[in-house]
N, C-alpha and C positions, 0 to 999 in steps of 0.2 A: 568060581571059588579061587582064592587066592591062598597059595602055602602059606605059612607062615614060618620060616625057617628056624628062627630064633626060640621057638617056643612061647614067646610074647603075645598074649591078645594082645586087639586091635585097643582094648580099654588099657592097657600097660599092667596089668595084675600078670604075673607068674604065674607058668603051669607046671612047668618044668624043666628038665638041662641044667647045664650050670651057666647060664646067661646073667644072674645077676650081680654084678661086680661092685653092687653096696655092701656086701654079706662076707664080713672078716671072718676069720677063724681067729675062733676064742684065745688060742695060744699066741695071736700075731695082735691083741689089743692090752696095750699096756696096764699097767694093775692099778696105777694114779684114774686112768679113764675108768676102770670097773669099781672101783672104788667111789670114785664121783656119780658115776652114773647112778650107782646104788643109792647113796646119798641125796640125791638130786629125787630121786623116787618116790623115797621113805620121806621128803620134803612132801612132796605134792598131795603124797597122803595124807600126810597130818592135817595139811591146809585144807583138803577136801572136808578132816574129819572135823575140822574144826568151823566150820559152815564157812570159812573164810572166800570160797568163791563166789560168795552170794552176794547180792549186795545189803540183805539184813542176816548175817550170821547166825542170829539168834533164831529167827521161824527158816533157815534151812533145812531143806529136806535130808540133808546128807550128814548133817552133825551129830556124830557120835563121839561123847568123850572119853569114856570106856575104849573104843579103840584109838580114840584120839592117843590117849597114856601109851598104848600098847606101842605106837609106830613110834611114838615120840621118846622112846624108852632104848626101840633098837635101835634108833637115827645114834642117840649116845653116846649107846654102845660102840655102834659103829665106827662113831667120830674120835670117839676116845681111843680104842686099840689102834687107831692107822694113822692120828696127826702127823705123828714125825714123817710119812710116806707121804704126803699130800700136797707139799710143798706148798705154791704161792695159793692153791686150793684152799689152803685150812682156812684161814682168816675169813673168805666169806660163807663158807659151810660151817663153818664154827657159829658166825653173826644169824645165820638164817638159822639153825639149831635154838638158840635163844631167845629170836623172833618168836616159834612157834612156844616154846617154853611159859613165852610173857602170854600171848596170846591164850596159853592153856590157862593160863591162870586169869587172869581176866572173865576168861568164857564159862568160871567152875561158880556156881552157887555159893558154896564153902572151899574159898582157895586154901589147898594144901598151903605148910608152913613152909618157909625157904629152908630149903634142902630134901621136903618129902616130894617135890613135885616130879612127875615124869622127865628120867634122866638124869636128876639129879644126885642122884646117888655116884652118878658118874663125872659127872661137870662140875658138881659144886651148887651150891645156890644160885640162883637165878633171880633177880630183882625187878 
C-alpha cells in the first residue's frame, strides 16, 4: 500500500487538505471576472434553452422558451447594471446578449414585438 501524502487519489479527484492550489477565495477573484463569469453562464443557458446546441434546434430535447425568456431576461439585467465595470468585456457580452435575443426571436412561433422580447425592457429593441 502506498501513502498518499498529499491527500490526492491516484485518479487526481480530491479528498481533502488544502492541496488544491486551483481554488481562489472569493475575496482574491476580481469582480470584472465574477461578473463575466456570470454572464458567460447565463449565456450557455439560454443557448442550451434555446435548442441552440443541437444541430436541429427545433426537435431539441433541451428547448425551452419559457425558460429561455427567463435567463435571457437576467443576462440583461445583468449586462445592463455592470457595463461601465466590464471594460473591454462589454462589447462581446453585450454582442453575444443580442445573439441569443435574435435567436429568441427567430425560435418563438409568435415573435414578440421589438422592445417586448426577453431583456428588452433593458436593452432596448433588438432587431
Amino acid at each position: 500500500m502506498t501513502d498518499n501524502i498529499d491527500d490526492t487519489p491516484n485518479d487526481g479527484t480530491l479528498t481533502g487538505g488544502d492541496q488544491n492550489t486551483d481554488v481562489r477565495e472569493l475575496a482574491d477573484v476580481p469582480s470584472v471576472e465574477v461578473i463575466s463569469r456570470a454572464a458567460v453562464m447565463l449565456m450557455s443557458s439560454a443557448a442550451e434553452k434555446l435548442g441552440l446546441s443541437d444541430a436541429d434546434p427545433d426537435s431539441s430535447p433541451h428547448r425551452d422558451l419559457d425558460e429561455a425568456r427567463r435567463v435571457i431576461t437576467a443576462l440583461a439585467g445583468l449586462v445592463t447594471a455592470s457595463i461601465e465595470y466590464l471594460g473591454p468585456h462589454a462589447g462581446p457580452i453585450r454582442e453575444g446578449l443580442q445573439a441569443l435575443q435574435r435567436a429568441f426571436r427567430e425560435a418563438s412561433s409568435h415573435p414578440d414585438e421589438p422592445g417586448k422580447g426577453p431583456g428588452e425592457k433593458y436593452t432596448g429593441p433588438v432587431y
